[in-house]
Residue frames as qw, qx, qy, qz and C-alpha x, y, z in Angstrom:
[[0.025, 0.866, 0.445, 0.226, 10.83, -14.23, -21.84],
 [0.406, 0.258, -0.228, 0.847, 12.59, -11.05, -21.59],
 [0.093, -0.231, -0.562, 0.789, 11.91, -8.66, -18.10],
 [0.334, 0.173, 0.135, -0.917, 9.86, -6.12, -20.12],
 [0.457, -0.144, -0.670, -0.567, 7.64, -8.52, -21.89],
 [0.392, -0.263, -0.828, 0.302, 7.15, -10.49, -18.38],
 [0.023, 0.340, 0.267, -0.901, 6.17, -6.91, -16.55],
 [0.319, 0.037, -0.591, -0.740, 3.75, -6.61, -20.04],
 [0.545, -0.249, -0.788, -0.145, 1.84, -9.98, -19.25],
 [0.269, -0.300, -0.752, 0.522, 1.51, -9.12, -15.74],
 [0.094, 0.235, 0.196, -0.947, 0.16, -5.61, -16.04],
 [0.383, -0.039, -0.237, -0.892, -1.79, -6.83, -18.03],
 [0.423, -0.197, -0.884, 0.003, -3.19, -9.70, -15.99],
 [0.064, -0.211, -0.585, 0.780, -3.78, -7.53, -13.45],
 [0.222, 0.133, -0.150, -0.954, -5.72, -5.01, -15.93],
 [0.344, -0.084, -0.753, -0.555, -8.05, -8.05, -16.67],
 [0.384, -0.482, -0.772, 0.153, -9.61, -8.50, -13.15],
 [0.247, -0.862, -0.241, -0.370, -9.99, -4.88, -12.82],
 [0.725, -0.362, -0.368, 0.457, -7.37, -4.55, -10.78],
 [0.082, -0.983, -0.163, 0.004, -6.53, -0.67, -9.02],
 [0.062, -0.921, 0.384, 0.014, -3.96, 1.89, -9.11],
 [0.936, 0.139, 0.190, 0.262, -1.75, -0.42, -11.10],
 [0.099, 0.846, -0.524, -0.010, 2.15, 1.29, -10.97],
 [0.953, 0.025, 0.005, 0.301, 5.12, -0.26, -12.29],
 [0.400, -0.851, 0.293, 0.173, 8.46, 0.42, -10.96],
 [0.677, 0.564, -0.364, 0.302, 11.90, 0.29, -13.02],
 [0.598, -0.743, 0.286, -0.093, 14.26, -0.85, -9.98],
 [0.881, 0.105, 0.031, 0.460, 17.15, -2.49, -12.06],
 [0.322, 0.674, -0.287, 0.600, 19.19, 0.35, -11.05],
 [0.340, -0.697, 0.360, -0.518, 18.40, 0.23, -7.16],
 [0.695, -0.351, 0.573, -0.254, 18.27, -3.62, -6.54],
 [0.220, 0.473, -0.769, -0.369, 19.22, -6.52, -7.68],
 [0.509, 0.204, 0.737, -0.395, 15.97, -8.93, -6.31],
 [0.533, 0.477, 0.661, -0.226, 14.66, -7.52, -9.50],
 [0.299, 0.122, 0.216, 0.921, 14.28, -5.50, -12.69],
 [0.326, -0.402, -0.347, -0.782, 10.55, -4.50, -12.62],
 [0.030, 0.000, -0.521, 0.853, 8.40, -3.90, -9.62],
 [0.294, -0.478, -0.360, -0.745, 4.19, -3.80, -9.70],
 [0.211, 0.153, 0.669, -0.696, 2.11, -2.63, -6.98],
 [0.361, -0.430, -0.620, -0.547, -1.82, -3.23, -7.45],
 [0.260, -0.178, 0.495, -0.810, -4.61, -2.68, -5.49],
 [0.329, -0.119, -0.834, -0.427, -7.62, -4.93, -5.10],
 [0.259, -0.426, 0.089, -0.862, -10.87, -4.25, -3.56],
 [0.896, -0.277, 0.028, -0.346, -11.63, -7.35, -1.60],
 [0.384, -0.527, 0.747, 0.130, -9.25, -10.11, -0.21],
 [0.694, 0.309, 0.621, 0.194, -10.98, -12.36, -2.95],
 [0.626, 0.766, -0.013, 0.143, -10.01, -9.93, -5.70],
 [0.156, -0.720, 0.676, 0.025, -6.25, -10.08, -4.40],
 [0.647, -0.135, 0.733, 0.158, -6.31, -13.41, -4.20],
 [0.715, 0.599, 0.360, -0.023, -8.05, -13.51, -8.02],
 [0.473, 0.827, -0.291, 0.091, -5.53, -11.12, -9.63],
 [0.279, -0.727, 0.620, 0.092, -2.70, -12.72, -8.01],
 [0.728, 0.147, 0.656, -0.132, -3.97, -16.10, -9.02],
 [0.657, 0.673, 0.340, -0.015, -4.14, -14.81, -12.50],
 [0.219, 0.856, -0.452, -0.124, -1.11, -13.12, -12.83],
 [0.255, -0.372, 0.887, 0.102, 0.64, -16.83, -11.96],
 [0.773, 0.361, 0.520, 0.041, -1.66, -18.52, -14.33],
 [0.466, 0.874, -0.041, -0.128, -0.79, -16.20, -17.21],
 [0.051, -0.724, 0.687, -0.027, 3.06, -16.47, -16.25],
 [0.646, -0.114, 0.754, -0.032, 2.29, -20.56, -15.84],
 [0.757, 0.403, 0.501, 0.111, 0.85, -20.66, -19.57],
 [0.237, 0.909, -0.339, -0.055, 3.61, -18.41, -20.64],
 [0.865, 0.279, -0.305, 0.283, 5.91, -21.35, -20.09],
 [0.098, -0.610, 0.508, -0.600, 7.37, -19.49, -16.82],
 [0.774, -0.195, -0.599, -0.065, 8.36, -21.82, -14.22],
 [0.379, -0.042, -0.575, 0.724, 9.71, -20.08, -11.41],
 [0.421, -0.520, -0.178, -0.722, 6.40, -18.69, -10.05],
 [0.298, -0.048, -0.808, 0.506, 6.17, -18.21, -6.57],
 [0.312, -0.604, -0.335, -0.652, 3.56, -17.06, -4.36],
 [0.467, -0.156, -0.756, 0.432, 3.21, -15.73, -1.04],
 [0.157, 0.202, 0.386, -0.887, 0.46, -14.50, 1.57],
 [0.473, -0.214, -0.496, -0.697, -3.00, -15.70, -0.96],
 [0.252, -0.254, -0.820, 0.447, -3.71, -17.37, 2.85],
 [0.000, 0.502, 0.443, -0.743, -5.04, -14.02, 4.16],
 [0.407, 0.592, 0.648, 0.253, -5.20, -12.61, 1.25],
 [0.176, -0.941, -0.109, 0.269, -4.44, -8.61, 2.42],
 [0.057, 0.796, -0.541, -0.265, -1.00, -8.68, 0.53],
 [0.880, 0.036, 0.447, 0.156, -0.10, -11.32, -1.78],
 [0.136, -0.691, 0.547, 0.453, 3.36, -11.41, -3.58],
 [0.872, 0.482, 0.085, 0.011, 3.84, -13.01, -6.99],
 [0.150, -0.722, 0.560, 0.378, 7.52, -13.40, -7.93],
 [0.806, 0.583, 0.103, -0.015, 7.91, -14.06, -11.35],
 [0.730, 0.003, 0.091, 0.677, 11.97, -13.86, -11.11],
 [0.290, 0.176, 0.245, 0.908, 12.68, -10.67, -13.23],
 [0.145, -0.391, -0.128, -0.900, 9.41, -9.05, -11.63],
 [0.146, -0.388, -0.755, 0.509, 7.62, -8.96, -8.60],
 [0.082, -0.422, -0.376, -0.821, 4.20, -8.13, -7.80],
 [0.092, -0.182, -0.740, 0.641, 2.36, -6.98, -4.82],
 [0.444, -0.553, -0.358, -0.608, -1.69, -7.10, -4.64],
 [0.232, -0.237, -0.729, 0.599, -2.80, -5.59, -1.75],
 [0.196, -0.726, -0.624, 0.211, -5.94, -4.79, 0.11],
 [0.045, 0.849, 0.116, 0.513, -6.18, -0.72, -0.35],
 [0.357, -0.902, 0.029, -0.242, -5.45, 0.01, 3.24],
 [0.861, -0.298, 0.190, 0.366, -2.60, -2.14, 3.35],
 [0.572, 0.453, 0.098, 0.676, -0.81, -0.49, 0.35],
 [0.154, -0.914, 0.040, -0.374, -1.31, 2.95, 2.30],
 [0.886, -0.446, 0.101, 0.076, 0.17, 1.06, 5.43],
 [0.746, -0.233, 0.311, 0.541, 3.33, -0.04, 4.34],
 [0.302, 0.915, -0.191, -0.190, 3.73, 2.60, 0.86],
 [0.866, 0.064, 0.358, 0.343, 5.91, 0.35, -0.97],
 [0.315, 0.829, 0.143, 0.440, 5.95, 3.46, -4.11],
 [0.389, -0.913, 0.046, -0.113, 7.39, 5.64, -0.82],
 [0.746, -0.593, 0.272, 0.138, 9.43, 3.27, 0.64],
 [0.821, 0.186, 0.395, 0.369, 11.40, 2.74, -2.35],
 [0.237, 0.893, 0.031, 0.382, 11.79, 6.61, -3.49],
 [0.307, -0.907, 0.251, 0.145, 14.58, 7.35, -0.76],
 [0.763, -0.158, 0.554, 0.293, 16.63, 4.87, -2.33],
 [0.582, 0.601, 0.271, 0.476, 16.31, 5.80, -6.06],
 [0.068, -0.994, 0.024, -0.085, 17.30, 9.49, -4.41],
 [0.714, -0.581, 0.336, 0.198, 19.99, 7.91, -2.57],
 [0.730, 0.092, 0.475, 0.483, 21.73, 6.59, -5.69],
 [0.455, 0.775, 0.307, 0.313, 20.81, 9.20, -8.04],
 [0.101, -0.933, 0.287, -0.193, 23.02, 12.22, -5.57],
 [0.938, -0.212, 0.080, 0.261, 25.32, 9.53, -5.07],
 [0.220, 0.841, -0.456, -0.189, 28.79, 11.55, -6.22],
 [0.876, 0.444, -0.159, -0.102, 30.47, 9.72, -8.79],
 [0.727, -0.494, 0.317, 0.356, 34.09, 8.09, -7.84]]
Protein backbone atom coordinates (compact mmCIF):
# COMPACT_ATOMS: atom_id res chain seq x y z
CA UNK A 1 0.00 0.00 0.00
CA UNK A 2 1.60 3.12 -1.00
CA UNK A 3 2.35 6.05 2.03
CA UNK A 4 -0.45 8.31 0.67
CA UNK A 5 -3.12 5.74 0.38
CA UNK A 6 -2.04 4.37 4.04
CA UNK A 7 -2.30 8.22 5.52
CA UNK A 8 -5.95 8.05 3.35
CA UNK A 9 -7.25 4.92 5.39
CA UNK A 10 -6.12 6.32 8.54
CA UNK A 11 -7.60 9.79 8.27
CA UNK A 12 -10.15 8.34 7.48
CA UNK A 13 -10.48 5.87 10.35
CA UNK A 14 -10.04 8.43 12.53
CA UNK A 15 -12.92 10.60 10.71
CA UNK A 16 -15.24 7.56 11.49
CA UNK A 17 -15.18 7.73 15.37
CA UNK A 18 -15.51 11.36 15.24
CA UNK A 19 -12.30 11.93 15.94
CA UNK A 20 -10.94 16.00 16.56
CA UNK A 21 -8.73 18.42 15.01
CA UNK A 22 -7.46 15.75 12.67
CA UNK A 23 -3.92 17.33 10.89
CA UNK A 24 -1.72 15.49 8.72
CA UNK A 25 1.84 16.26 8.43
CA UNK A 26 4.13 15.68 5.18
CA UNK A 27 7.57 14.96 7.10
CA UNK A 28 9.40 12.91 4.29
CA UNK A 29 11.58 15.80 3.91
CA UNK A 30 12.47 16.32 7.74
CA UNK A 31 12.74 12.62 8.96
CA UNK A 32 13.23 9.55 8.00
CA UNK A 33 10.93 7.50 10.95
CA UNK A 34 8.37 8.43 8.41
CA UNK A 35 6.63 9.94 5.40
CA UNK A 36 3.24 11.07 6.85
CA UNK A 37 2.50 12.20 10.33
CA UNK A 38 -1.37 12.44 11.99
CA UNK A 39 -2.17 14.09 15.11
CA UNK A 40 -5.92 13.56 16.41
CA UNK A 41 -7.65 14.51 19.24
CA UNK A 42 -10.15 12.45 21.19
CA UNK A 43 -12.49 13.48 23.81
CA UNK A 44 -12.27 10.76 26.37
CA UNK A 45 -9.43 8.17 27.07
CA UNK A 46 -12.06 5.58 25.68
CA UNK A 47 -12.40 7.50 22.43
CA UNK A 48 -8.44 7.43 22.06
CA UNK A 49 -8.29 4.18 22.79
CA UNK A 50 -11.46 3.54 20.11
CA UNK A 51 -9.92 5.56 17.25
CA UNK A 52 -6.62 4.14 17.77
CA UNK A 53 -8.08 0.68 17.92
CA UNK A 54 -9.72 1.42 14.67
CA UNK A 55 -7.15 2.93 12.86
CA UNK A 56 -5.08 -0.66 13.49
CA UNK A 57 -8.09 -2.62 12.59
CA UNK A 58 -8.58 -0.81 9.28
CA UNK A 59 -4.67 -1.06 8.59
CA UNK A 60 -5.06 -5.01 9.92
CA UNK A 61 -7.91 -5.64 7.19
CA UNK A 62 -5.93 -3.69 4.73
CA UNK A 63 -3.50 -6.59 4.74
CA UNK A 64 -0.88 -4.28 6.77
CA UNK A 65 1.18 -6.21 9.05
CA UNK A 66 3.51 -4.09 10.73
CA UNK A 67 1.02 -2.39 13.11
CA UNK A 68 2.23 -1.36 16.25
CA UNK A 69 0.74 0.21 19.13
CA UNK A 70 1.75 2.06 22.04
CA UNK A 71 0.29 3.78 25.33
CA UNK A 72 -3.86 2.32 24.68
CA UNK A 73 -2.87 1.29 28.65
CA UNK A 74 -3.65 4.86 29.85
CA UNK A 75 -5.06 5.79 27.09
CA UNK A 76 -4.01 9.90 27.19
CA UNK A 77 -1.67 9.41 24.08
CA UNK A 78 -1.72 6.41 22.06
CA UNK A 79 0.69 5.92 19.02
CA UNK A 80 -0.24 3.79 16.02
CA UNK A 81 2.73 3.13 13.71
CA UNK A 82 1.69 1.92 10.59
CA UNK A 83 5.48 2.02 9.09
CA UNK A 84 5.13 4.81 6.39
CA UNK A 85 2.76 6.77 8.93
CA UNK A 86 2.39 7.40 12.37
CA UNK A 87 -0.42 8.46 14.37
CA UNK A 88 -0.90 10.13 17.63
CA UNK A 89 -4.50 10.18 19.49
CA UNK A 90 -4.36 12.17 22.29
CA UNK A 91 -6.47 13.35 25.14
CA UNK A 92 -7.02 17.30 24.18
CA UNK A 93 -4.90 18.57 26.99
CA UNK A 94 -2.18 16.37 26.24
CA UNK A 95 -1.86 17.46 22.55
CA UNK A 96 -1.62 21.18 23.96
CA UNK A 97 1.09 19.75 26.45
CA UNK A 98 3.54 18.39 24.34
CA UNK A 99 2.37 20.43 20.64
CA UNK A 100 3.68 17.85 18.45
CA UNK A 101 2.31 20.42 15.13
CA UNK A 102 4.90 23.04 17.14
CA UNK A 103 7.44 20.86 17.97
CA UNK A 104 8.01 19.80 14.56
CA UNK A 105 7.76 23.43 12.76
CA UNK A 106 11.41 24.49 13.94
CA UNK A 107 12.70 21.73 12.07
CA UNK A 108 10.84 22.06 8.71
CA UNK A 109 12.29 25.93 9.20
CA UNK A 110 15.55 24.57 9.98
CA UNK A 111 15.89 22.72 6.68
CA UNK A 112 13.99 24.96 4.54
CA UNK A 113 16.92 28.25 5.36
CA UNK A 114 19.31 25.59 5.28
CA UNK A 115 21.92 27.29 2.49
CA UNK A 116 22.44 25.02 -0.23
CA UNK A 117 26.18 23.43 -0.61
Amino acid sequence: MKPEELRDLAVKALDDLKGVDIVTMDVRSLTDIADYMIICTGRSTRQVKALAENVAVKAKENHLTCVRTEGDRESEWVLVDLGDVIVHVMLAATRAFYSLEDLWEPVKEMRENKPSS
